[in-house]
C-alpha positions in Angstrom: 89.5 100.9 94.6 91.3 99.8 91.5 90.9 96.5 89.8 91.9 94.8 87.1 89.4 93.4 84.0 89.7 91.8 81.1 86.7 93.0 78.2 86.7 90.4 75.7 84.2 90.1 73.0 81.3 88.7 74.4 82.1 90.9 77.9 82.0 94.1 75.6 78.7 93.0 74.4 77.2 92.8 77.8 78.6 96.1 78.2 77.0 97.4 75.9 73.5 95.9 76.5 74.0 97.6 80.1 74.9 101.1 78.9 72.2 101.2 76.0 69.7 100.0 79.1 70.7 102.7 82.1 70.8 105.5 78.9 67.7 105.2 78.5 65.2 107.4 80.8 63.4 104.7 83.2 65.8 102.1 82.2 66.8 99.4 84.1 68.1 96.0 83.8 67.8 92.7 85.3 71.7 90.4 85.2 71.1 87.1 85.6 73.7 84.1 86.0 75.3 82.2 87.9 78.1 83.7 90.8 81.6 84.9 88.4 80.2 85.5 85.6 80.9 89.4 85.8 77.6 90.8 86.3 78.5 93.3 88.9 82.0 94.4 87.4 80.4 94.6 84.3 77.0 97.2 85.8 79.8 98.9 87.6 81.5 99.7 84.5 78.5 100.2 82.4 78.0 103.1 85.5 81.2 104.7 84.9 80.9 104.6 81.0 77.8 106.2 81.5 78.7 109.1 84.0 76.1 107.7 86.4 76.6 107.7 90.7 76.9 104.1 91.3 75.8 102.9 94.2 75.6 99.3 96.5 74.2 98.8 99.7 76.6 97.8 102.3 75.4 94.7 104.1 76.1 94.2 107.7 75.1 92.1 110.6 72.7 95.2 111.8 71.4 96.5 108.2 68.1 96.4 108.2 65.1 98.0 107.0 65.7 101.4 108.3 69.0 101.4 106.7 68.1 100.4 103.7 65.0 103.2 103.7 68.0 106.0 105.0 70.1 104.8 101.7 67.1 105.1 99.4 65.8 108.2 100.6 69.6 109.5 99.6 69.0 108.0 96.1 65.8 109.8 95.7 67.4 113.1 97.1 70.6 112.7 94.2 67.8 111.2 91.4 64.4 113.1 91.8 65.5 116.2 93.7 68.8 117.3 92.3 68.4 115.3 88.8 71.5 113.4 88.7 71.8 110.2 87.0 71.9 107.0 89.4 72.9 103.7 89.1 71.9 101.3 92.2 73.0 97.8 91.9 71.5 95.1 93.7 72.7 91.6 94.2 71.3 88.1 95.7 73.4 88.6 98.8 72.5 92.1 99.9 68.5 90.7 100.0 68.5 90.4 103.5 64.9 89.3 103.2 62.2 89.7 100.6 60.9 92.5 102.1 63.5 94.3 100.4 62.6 93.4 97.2 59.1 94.5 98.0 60.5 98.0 98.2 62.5 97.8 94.7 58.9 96.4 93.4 57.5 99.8 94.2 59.8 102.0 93.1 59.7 100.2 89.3 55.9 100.2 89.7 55.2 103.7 91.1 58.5 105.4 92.4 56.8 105.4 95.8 57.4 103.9 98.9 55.2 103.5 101.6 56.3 105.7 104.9 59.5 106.9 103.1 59.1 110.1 103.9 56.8 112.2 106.2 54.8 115.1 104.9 57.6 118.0 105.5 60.3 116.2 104.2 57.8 115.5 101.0 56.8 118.9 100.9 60.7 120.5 101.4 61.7 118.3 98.6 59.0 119.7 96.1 59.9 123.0 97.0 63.6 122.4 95.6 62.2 120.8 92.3 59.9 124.0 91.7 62.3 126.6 90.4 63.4 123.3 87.7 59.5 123.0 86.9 58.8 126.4 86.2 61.5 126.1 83.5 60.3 123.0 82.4 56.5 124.3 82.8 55.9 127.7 82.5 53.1 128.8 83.7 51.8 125.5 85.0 50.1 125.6 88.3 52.4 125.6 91.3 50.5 123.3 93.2 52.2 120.7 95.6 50.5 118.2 93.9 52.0 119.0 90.5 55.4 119.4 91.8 55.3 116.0 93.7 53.9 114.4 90.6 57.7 116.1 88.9 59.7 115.2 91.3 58.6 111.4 91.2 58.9 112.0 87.1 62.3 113.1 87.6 63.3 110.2 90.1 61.8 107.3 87.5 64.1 108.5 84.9 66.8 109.1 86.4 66.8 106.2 88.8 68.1 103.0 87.1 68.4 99.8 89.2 70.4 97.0 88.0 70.0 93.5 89.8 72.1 91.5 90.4 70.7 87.8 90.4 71.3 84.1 90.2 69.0 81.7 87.9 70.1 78.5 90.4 68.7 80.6 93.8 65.8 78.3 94.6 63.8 82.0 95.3 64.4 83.1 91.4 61.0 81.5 90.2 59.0 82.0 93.4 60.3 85.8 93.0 59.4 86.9 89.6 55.8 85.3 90.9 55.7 87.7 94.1 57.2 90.5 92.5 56.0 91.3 89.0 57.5 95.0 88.4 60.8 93.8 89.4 60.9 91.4 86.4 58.9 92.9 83.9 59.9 96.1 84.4 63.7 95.9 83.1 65.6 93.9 80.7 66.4 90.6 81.5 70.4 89.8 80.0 71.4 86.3 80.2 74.8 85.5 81.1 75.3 82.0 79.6 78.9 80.3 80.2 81.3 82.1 78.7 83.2 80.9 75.6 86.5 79.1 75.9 88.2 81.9 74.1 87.5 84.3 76.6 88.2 82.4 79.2 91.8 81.8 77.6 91.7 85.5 77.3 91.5 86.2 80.8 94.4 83.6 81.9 96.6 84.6 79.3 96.1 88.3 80.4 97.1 87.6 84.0 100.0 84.9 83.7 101.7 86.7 80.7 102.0 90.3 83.0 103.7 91.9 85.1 102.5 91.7 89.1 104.6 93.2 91.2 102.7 92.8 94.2 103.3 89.1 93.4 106.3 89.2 92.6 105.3 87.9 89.1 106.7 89.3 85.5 105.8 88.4 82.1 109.2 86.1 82.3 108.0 84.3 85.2 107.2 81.1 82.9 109.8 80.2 81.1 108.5 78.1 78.1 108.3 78.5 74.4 105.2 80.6 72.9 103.5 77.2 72.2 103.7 75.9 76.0 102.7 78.7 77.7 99.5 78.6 74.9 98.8 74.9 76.3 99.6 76.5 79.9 96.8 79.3 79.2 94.1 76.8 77.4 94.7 74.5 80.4 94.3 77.5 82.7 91.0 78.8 81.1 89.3 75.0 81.5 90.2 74.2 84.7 
């Protein structure tokens, strides 16, 4: 899906924070402020940018902890076992309940998950990792154990979560209490209000553009240069 942004300044910097964060082996990153302040679009982009898989959970009325544990275990199949680079973005809203997060706080702390997986499905996933640790360790013992201990090496760097949250959710405090790997584990960026000359930026951007699916042209607003400034700077505060 295709959609429209506008990377000012102090949205570029963000950007950047993000990318330098999810390049990093067994980085993630923690975007807190308050709802439209561009988190997401933003750890989207820094995704892309990056080459990463990005993925979101898709919440519905029957997504529950089994779903959740079937997307996951897809994660760890594209991160641990095959080696790709993942983004997976998490927001306030798709927290059905805290249980969730309970499960992202031990993947930061120890890349495992309680009941995950059973024992074959453990053991057929070290088998596809061993022919990349023999490369990576020759002559290194061949033992399950080893090649479960790479394959959960492989899925904490290449796994790089990237919440989603809001400072004003009443659970925010109460969470980084209950769930220590899930805050101290990543880097916290702070989305403070943006500046009033992004936010003329962004208006400007939109009202002085072509739309066609709004039947909207940069002529639409017929004024001189100096009103349609006033019309933007009255845009961008309101």
């Amino acid at each position: 899906m295709l959609f429209r942004s506008v990377v000012f300044d102090d949205a570029l910097r963000h950007l950047m924070k993000i990318n330098r964060t999810i390049q990093q082996k067994r980085g993630s990153a923690m975007l807190v402020g308050v709802g439209g302040s561009g988190k997401q679009s933003l750890a989207r982009l820094a995704g892309f940018t990056s080459k990463h898989t990005v993925f979101q959970i898709t919440i519905t009325k029957n997504y529950n902890d089994n779903a959740l544990f079937e997307d996951i275990r897809n994660l760890y199949v594209g991160a641990g076992q095959k080696g790709n680079q993942v983004t997976f973005l998490l927001t306030d809203a798709e927290v059905k309940h805290e249980g969730f997060l309970e499960y992202m706080n031990s993947i930061l702390a120890t890349g495992e998950i309680a009941g995950l997986f059973q024992k074959d499905e453990r053991d057929g996933m070290c088998g596809e990792v061993r022919n990349d640790y023999v490369k990576d360790f020759p002559g290194a013992d061949e033992s399950l154990v080893n090649l479960y201990a790479y394959f959960l090496d492989r899925l904490k760097d290449n796994l790089h979560m990237v919440f989603c949250f809001s400072p004003v959710n009443a659970k925010f405090p109460i969470r980084a209490q209950k769930f220590p790997a899930v805050f101290s584990n990543v880097n916290i960026n702070w989305f403070l209000p943006w500046p009033e000359e992004a936010l003329i930026a962004v208006s400007s951007t939109f009202l002085d553009a072509d739309d066609p699916k709004k039947n909207w042209t940069a002529k639409t607003i017929d004024a001189t240069p100096e009103k349609k400034q006033k019309l933007f700077e009255l845009m961008a505060c309101s």
